[in-house]
C-alpha positions in Angstrom: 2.8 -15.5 13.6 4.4 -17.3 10.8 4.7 -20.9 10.5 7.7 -23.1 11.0 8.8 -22.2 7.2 8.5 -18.2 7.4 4.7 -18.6 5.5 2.6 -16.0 6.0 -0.5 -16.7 8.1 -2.2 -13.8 8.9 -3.0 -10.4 6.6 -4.6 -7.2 7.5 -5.4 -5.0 4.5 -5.8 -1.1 4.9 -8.2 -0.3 1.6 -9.8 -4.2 0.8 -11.0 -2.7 -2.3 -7.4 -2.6 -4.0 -6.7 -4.7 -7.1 -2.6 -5.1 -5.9 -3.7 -6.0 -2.4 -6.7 -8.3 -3.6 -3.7 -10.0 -5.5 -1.1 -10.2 -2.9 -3.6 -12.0 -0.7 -4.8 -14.2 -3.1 -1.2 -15.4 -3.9 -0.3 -15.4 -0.2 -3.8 -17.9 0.4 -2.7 -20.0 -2.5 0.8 -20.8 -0.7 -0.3 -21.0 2.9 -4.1 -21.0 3.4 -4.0 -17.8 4.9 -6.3 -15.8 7.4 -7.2 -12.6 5.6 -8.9 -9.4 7.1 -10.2 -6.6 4.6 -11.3 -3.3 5.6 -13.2 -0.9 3.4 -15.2 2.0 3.8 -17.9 0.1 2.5 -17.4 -3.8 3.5 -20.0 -5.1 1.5 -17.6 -3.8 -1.7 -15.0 -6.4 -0.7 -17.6 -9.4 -0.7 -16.4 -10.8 -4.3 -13.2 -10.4 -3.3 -13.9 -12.4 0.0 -15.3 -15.2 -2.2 -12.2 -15.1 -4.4 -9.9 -15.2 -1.9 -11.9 -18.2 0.3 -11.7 -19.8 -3.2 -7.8 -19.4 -3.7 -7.6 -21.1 -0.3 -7.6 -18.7 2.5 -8.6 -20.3 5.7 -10.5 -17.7 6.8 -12.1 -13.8 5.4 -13.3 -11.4 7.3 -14.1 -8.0 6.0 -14.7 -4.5 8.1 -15.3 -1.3 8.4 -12.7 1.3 7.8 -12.3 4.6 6.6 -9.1 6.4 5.8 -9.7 10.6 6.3 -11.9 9.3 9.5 -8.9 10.0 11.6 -10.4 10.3 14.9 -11.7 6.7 14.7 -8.3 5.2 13.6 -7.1 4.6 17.2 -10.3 2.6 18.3 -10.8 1.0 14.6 -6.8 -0.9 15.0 -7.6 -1.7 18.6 -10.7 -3.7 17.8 -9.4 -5.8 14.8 -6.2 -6.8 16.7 -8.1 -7.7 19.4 -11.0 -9.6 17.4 -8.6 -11.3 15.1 -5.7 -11.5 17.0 -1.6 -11.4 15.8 -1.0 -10.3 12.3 2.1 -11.0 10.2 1.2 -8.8 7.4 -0.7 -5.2 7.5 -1.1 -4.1 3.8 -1.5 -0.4 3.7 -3.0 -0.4 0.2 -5.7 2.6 0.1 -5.4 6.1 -1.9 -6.6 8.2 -4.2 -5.7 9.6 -7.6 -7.7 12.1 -8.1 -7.4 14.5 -11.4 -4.5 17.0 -11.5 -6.1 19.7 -13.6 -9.0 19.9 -11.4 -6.7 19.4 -7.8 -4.1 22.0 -9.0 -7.0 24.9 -9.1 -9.2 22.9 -6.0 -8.2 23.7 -2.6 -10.8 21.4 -1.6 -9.7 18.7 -4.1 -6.7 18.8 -3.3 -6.9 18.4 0.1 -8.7 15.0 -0.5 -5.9 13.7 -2.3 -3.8 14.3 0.3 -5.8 13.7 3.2 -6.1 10.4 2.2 -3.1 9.8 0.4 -0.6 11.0 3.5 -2.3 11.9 6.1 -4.8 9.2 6.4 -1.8 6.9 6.2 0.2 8.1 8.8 -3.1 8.1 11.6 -3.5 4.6 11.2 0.1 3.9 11.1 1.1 5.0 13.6 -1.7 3.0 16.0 -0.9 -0.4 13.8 3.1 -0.1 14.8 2.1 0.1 18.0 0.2 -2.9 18.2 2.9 -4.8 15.8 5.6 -3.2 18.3 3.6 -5.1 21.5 3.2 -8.6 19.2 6.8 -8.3 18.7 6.6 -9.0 15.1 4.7 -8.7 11.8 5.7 -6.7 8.6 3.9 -3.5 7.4 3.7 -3.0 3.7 3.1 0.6 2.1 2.0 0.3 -1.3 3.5 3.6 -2.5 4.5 4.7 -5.9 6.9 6.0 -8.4 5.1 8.8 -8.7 6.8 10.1 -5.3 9.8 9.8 -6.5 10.3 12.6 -8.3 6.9 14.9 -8.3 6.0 15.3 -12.3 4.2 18.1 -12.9 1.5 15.7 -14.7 0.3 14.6 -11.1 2.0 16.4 -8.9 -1.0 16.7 -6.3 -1.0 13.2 -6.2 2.5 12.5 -6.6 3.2 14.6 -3.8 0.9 12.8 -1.6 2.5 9.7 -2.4 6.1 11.1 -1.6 4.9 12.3 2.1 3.6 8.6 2.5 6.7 7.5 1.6 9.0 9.4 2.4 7.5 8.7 6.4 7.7 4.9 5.8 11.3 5.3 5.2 12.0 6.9 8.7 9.6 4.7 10.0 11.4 1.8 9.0 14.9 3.3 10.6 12.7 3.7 13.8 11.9 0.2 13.7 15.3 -1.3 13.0 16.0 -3.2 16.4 12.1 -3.8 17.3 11.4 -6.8 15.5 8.6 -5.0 13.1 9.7 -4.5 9.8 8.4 -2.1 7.2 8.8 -2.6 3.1 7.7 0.5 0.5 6.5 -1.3 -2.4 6.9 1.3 -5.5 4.8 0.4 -8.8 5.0 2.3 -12.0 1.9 2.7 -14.1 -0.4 -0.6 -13.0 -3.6 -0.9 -15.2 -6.0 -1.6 -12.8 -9.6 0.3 -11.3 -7.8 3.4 -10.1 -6.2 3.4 -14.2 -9.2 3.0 -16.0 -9.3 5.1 -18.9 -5.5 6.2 -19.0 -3.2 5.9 -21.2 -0.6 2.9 -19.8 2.4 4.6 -19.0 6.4 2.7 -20.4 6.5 -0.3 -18.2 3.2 -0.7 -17.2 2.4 -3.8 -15.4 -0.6 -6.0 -14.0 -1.7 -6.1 -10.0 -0.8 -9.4 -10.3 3.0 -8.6 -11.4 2.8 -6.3 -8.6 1.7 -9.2 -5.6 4.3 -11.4 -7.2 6.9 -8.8 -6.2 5.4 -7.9 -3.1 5.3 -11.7 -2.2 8.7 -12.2 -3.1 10.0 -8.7 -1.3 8.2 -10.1 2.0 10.1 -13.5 1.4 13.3 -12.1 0.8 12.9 -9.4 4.0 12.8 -6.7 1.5 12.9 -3.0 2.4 11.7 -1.7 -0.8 10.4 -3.0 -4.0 10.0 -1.8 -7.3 7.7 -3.7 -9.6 8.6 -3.7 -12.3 12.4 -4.1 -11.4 13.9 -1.7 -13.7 11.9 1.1 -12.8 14.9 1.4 -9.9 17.2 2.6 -12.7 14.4 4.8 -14.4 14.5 6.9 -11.6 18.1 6.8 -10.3 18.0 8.5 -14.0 15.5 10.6 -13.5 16.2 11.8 -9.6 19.5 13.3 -11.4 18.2 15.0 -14.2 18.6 19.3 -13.4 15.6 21.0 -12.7 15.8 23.0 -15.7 16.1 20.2 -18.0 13.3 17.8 -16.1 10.7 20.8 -16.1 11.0 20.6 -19.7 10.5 17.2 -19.8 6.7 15.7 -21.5 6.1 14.2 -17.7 
């Protein structure tokens, strides 16, 4: 639970490998010494991670095994890490895929993986961590969504329309938990150069995971419901959602 001054104390995070959610943590350690729990597909992955973050001041590390499109195993897999590690105030849902359009447009199979993991993974373990938040009586759940879903381009719209499902469930999810005492915040980056980047060209606006934890920090402070990092990216696509069809199909996006 959090401390006497709102601090978080205690994170959960859904895809350890993540350079925004390697970031939030390490910011959250650095104010309060927190207890942080990563979960990968492959643990051993997050171990530099687990040394940064021990480093940065985090009481306490613990990574584990998880893995998103396993969706029988989700159930079990949220059952055993509340119950190992106890109350969490934070659960970082932070894993997801690219992929490559020109290949996923053409791919049944390719495409599916995008949004297996993307969407569906996200709402089986969702739903089994709100119902463990829902019997703590507290704790935030953080989505790290995108722009992307905001308005599908047709440069990524595989992956773009993962990302809206994701969010768009987040959003009624967050109406459904209005008088529980869980909240929910949808963090929405632009174009962040980090691993899952590598090799693109950086989008207008592009911005560092660490830019993106300082929001995220801030939003979680503030009892945010969504977050845009950068800021003005909320007025890029209030823009953009209103743009006709006709005229945004034509669009270089």
């Amino acid at each position: 639970m959090k401390d006497a001054l709102g601090e978080v104390q205690s994170v959960l995070v859904l895809g350890g490998g993540s350079d925004i959610a390697i970031a939030t943590c390490r910011r959250l350690a650095q104010q309060r010494g927190a207890r942080v729990v990563l979960a990968a597909r492959k643990p051993e992955s997050c171990d530099s991670a687990a040394a940064e973050l021990r480093a940065a001041g985090a009481s306490d590390v613990q990574t584990v095994a998880f893995d998103a499109t396993d969706f029988a195993s989700h159930e079990a897999f949220v059952d055993d890490t509340f119950d190992r590690y106890g109350d969490f105030d934070v659960v970082l849902v932070a894993f997801g895929v690219l992929g490559v359009q020109e290949i996923a447009e053409h791919d049944a199979t390719a495409a599916l993986e995008i949004v297996q993991t993307n969407f569906a993974g996200v709402v089986s373990v969702t739903v089994p961590v709100v119902e463990r938040l829902r019997e703590q009586g507290h704790g935030t759940i953080v989505l790290l969504s995108t722009v992307a879903g905001e308005r599908v381009r047709r440069s990524n719209f595989v992956y773009g329309s993962s990302k809206a499902g994701a969010d768009g469930f987040y959003q009624g999810l967050a109406a459904a938990l209005a008088a529980s005492g869980v909240r929910v915040m949808i963090v929405r980056p632009g174009f962040v150069r980090s691993k899952m980047t590598k090799g693109l060209a950086a989008a207008p606006l592009a911005t560092k995971p660490d830019d993106v934890a300082a929001a995220v920090v801030r939003g979680l402070a503030r009892g945010r419901d969504i977050v845009w990092a950068p800021p003005p990216l909320r007025y890029v696509m209030i823009v953009l959602r209103h743009i006709p069809t006709p005229i945004f199909r034509r669009l270089p996006l």
